[in-house]
N, C-alpha and C positions, 0 to 999 in steps of 0.2 A: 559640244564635248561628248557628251551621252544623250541620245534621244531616244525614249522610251514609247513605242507609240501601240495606242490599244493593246497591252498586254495581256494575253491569256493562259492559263498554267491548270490544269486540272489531273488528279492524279487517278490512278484508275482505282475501280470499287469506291470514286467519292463524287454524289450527285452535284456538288457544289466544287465552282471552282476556288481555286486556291488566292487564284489571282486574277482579280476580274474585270479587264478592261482597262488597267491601268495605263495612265500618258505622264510623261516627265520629260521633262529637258532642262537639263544643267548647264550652266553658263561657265564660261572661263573664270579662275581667280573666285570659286564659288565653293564653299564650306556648305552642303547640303547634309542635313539632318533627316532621317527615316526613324520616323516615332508608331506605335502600332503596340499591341499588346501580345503575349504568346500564342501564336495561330495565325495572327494578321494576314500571314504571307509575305513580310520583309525579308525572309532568308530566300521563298521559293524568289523573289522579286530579283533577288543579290544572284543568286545561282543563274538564275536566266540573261542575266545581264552577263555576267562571266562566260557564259557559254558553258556552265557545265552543266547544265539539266537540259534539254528541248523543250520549246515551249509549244503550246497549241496553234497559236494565232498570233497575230502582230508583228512586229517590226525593233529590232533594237540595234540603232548603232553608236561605235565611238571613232569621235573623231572621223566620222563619214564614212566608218568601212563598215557593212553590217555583220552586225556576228555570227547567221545564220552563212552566208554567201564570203565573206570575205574573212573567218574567223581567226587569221593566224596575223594577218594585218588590224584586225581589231585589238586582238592579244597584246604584238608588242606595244601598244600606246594604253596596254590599263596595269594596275600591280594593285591586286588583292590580298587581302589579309583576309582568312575565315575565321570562323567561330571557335574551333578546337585549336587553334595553334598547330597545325600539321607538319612535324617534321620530319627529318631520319636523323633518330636520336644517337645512332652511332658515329655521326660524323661531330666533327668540332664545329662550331658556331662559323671560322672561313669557313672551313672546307663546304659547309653548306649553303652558303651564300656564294662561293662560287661557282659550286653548280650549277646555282639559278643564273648564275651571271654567263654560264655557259651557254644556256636555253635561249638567251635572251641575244647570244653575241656579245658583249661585251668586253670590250675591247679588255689585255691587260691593264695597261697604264691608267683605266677611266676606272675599272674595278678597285684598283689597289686607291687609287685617291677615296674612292666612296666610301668603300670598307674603313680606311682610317677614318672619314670624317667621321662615318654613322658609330664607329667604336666610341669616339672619343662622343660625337654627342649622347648618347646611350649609355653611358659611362660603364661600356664591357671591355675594358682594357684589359682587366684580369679572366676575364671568362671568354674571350674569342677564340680563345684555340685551346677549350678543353670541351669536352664531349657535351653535347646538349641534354642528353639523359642526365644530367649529374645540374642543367639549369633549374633557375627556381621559377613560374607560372610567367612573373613578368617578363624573364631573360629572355624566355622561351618568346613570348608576342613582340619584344624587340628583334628578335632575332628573323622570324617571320616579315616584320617591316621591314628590315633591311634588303631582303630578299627579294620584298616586293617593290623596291622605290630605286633597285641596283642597277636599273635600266630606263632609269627616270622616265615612267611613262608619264604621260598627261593628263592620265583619269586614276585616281587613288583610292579605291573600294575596299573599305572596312565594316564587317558584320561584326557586332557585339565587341568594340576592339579596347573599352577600359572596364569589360567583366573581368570582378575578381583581383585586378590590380590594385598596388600599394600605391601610396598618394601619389609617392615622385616620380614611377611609371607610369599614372597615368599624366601628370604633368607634363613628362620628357613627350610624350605620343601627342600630346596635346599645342606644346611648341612647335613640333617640328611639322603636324598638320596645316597650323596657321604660315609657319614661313611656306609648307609645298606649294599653297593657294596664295601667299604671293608673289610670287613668280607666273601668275599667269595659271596655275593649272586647275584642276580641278577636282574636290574631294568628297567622295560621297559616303555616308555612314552610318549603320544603322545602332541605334542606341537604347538601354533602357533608363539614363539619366537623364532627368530633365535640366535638372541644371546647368549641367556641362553644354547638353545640347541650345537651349535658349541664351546660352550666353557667348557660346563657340559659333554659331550658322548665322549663316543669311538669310538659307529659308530654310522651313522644313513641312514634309510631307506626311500628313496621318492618314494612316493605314486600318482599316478597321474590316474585316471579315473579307478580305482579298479586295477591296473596292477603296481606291483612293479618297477619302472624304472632305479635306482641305488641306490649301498651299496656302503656308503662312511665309509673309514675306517680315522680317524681323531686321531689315533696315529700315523699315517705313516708318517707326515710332516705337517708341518706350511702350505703348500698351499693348500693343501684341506680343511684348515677349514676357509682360506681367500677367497676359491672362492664357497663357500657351497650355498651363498647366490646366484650367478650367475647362479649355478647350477639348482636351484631351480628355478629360474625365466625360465630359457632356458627349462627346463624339463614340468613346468604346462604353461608354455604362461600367466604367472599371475605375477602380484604383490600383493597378495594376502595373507599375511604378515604380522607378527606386530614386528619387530625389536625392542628390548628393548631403550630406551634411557636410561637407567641406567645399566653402567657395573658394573657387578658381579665380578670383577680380584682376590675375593675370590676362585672362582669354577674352575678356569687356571688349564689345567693339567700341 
């Protein structure tokens, strides 16, 4: 689904790279967690993979198209979510998710089914067709989802996507992750909750000064995803963290 192979990312005026050699491959119906501390390089890692940054060295594809050589067929099989919530806050919440459904092709009849479902899951029945600038933090990262999943890609790439959200926002993102990854597809995500993330993934990857440092597989047994947190601390020399105080015993595999 996504193969990430020796990645390199160095930015200029900076002796060290950002992202140093890093290797991943995500499997089908796979909920992948991206843990690392501020700096790690899990945004430069997300950017590269999207194709929006160029990377120095290496190889990244999805779904077998690579994104350097083949980027427009790598594109339509991924839907990103970034870090700020990026939108155009003068359109209404359709109107901007049918633009995206424009970029993507998307057929009428296939868009208008989506758009109601993801309304009604998302519970923006009252706020889809009024202006985004007027949404509140979460509406806004719902709205972004919707955008990015209007062309049901196969690879679902989320940076920092339950920063800042109220419980049942991140809840609703959290449902509708687990159902995209049953269907077969694949979801990738970078987090600063450990909770969510050891109790939501299959596996996950820490990241610590641009250099991959362990793949933790969290279907193999109950003690790997009780000592994730340990791990993590012994790995970056950080407490650097934001442990949920609200369990999710919804998201339990």
């Amino acid at each position: 689904m996504l193969i990430i192979d020796e990645l390199v990312k160095k930015y200029p005026n900076n002796n060290l790279a950002s992202v140093d050699h890093i290797s991943i491959t995500l499997k089908e119906g796979e909920i992948f967690g991206f843990l690392g501390k501020n700096g790690a390089g899990k945004s430069t890692t997300i950017k590269c993979a999207t194709g929006i940054i160029p990377f120095d060295s290496g190889n990244i594809s999805i779904c077998g198209h690579d994104i350097s050589k083949k980027p427009i067929m790598a594109k339509m099989n991924m839907g990103y979510v970034p870090d700020n919530h990026a939108v155009i806050e003068k359109l209404t919440g359709r109107e901007y998710v049918n633009y995206v459904a424009d970029l993507y092709s998307v057929s009428k009849t296939d868009r208008i089914e989506r758009v109601n479902y993801f309304t009604k899951k998302f519970n923006l029945e009252d706020a889809i067709d009024k202006q985004i600038k007027s949404y509140s933090h979460g509406m806004k990262q719902k709205i972004c989802i919707m955008a990015a999943l209007i062309h049901e890609p196969k690879l679902w790439i989320l940076d920092e996507p339950m920063m800042g959200l109220d419980p049942q926002s991140t809840q609703d993102i959290i449902n509708y992750m687990r159902e995209h990854a049953a269907k077969g597809n694949t979801v990738f995500f970078s987090s600063h909750n450990l909770d969510i993330v050891k109790r939501l993934c299959h596996r996950v990857a820490i990241i610590n000064l641009g250099k991959l440092e362990k793949l933790v597989d969290l279907t193999e047994c109950q003690d790997n995803r009780d000592t994730l947190e340990s791990e993590f601390f012994r790995i970056t020399g950080s407490s650097q963290i934001y442990p949920s105080s609200i369990r999710y015993t919804s998201v339990a595999q």
